[in-house]
C-alpha positions, 0 to 999 in steps of 0.5 A: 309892065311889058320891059319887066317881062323878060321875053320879048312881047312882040315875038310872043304876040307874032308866033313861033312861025314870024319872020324876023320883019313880021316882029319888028311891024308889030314891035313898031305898031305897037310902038315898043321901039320908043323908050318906056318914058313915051310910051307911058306918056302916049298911053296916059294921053290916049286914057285922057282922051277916053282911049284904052288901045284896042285888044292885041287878040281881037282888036276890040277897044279895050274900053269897050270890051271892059264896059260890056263886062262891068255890069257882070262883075258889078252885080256879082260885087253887089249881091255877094256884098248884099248876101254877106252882110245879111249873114253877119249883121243879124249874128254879130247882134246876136252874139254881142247881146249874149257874150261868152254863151254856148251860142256865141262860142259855137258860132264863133268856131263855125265862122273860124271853120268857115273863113278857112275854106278857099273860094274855088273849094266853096264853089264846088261844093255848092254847085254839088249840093243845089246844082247837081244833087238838088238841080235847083239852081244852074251850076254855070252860065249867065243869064242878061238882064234883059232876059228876065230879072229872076233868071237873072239873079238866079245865074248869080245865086250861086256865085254870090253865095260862094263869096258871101260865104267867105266874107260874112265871118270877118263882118260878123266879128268885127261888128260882134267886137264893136257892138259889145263896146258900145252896149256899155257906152252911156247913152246906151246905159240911159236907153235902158234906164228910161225902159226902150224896148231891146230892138230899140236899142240895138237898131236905133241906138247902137248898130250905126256907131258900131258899124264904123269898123264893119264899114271900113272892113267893106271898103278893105275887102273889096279889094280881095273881093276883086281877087275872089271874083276872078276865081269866082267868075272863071268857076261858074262861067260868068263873063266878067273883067275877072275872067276877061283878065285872066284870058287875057293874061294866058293869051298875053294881051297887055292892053287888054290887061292894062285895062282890067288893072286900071278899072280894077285900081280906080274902082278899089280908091272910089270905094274907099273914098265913098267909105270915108264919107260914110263915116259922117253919115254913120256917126255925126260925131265924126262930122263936128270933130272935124269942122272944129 
């Protein structure tokens, strides 16, 4: 990544007023006078070894910089995921059980209105209403855990809101879609004819075969979820391997930026891994077809 860029990294790091002796000490430190094959052999080394380098500005180690940023960022995934799904969810039922009515079409313009919306134009607008106007909320700023769990998650009502807001539109449909097709499987028909009650049906007989599409979407958009946080997290002032990477960038610390990709790159295949095995969990059928 560093031979890509096309000014000379050590000179941006050392400053317009280095020497010429100043730049090769830090081009040696930082081992830039090896061929690229080393370097990237020495770095997949020290990331066996649990070592990430340390940061180029602060000298912290990378590792520990990007672990006390984690929680920040996982939280935020977690609640706006949370908040996204208790949108779509209870609508998309909704509109799969009344198909082509006033309700479903007017929903569906409202979720097309909805995911045309950028995520900053999002955030402004709900810092506006439930922070300046309301003042029931903070606009910015981050409140640890370890100072109360309500003024916690109330520095993350917002912020979740904003990407909720954005994300339960695709959810909604996709499960819509879904939903409509499965009312009309068999052992639906049957559940019907034998006089289950709707609510029945619906939670216990068709959300969880038709959540197999909604579960993939999740694991997919989490990686434009990590795109939305750093936005996110910059906006309402949330100190996050978003933000950390986006500082980073401006300031040209490459370990520091290597780092946040990888923990972005490893957190983005767990994901997806964790979704494949929840097919099985969601349709046992999946399950049987494979062990044949």
């Amino acid at each position: 990544m560093v031979d890509a860029l096309p000014a000379d990294v050590a000179y941006e790091i050392a400053g317009e007023e280095a020497t010429p002796e100043d730049i090769q000490a830090i081009r040696e430190e930082l081992g830039l006078d090896r061929p690229v094959i080393l370097r990237y052999g020495g770095w997949l080394a020290d990331l066996a070894r649990g070592n990430l380098g340390k940061s180029f500005r602060t000298q912290e180690p990378v590792l520990d910089a990007l672990l006390s940023r984690l929680p920040v960022t996982l939280e935020l995934m977690v609640l706006s995921q949370l908040a996204a799904l208790v949108l779509a969810v209870p609508l998309g039922i909704l509109c799969a059980c009344k198909p082509g009515t006033a309700m479903d079409n007017a929903l569906g313009s409202a979720a097309f209105a909805m995911i045309s919306i950028p995520v900053f134009v999002m955030g402004l607008v709900l810092i506006y209403i439930f922070a300046v106007k309301l003042q029931w909320l903070p606009a910015t700023g981050y409140t640890p855990i370890s100072d109360g769990i309500g003024a916690n998650l109330r520095s993350f009502v917002l912020p979740s809101l904003c990407i909720a807001m954005v994300e339960w539109v695709p959810f909604m449909r996709v499960l819509r879609s879904d939903m409509i097709a499965t009312l009309q499987e068999d052992f639906v028909l049957m559940a019907k004819s034998k006089g289950l009650p709707a609510f029945h049906i619906l939670f216990r007989h068709a959300l969880r075969p038709s959540s197999l599409t909604l579960v993939t979407l999740l694991g997919i958009h989490i990686g434009h979820l990590i795109g939305g946080a750093v936005v996110v997290e910059i906006i309402f002032a949330l100190p996050g391997i978003g933000r950390l990477l986006v500082s980073s960038i401006f300031s040209r610390d490459f370990a520091m930026v290597q780092g946040c990709i990888l923990f972005i790159s490893v957190g983005y295949v767990s994901v997806n891994f964790l979704v494949d095995h929840l097919y099985t969990i969601l349709d046992p059928r999946i399950r049987l077809s494979g062990a044949r």
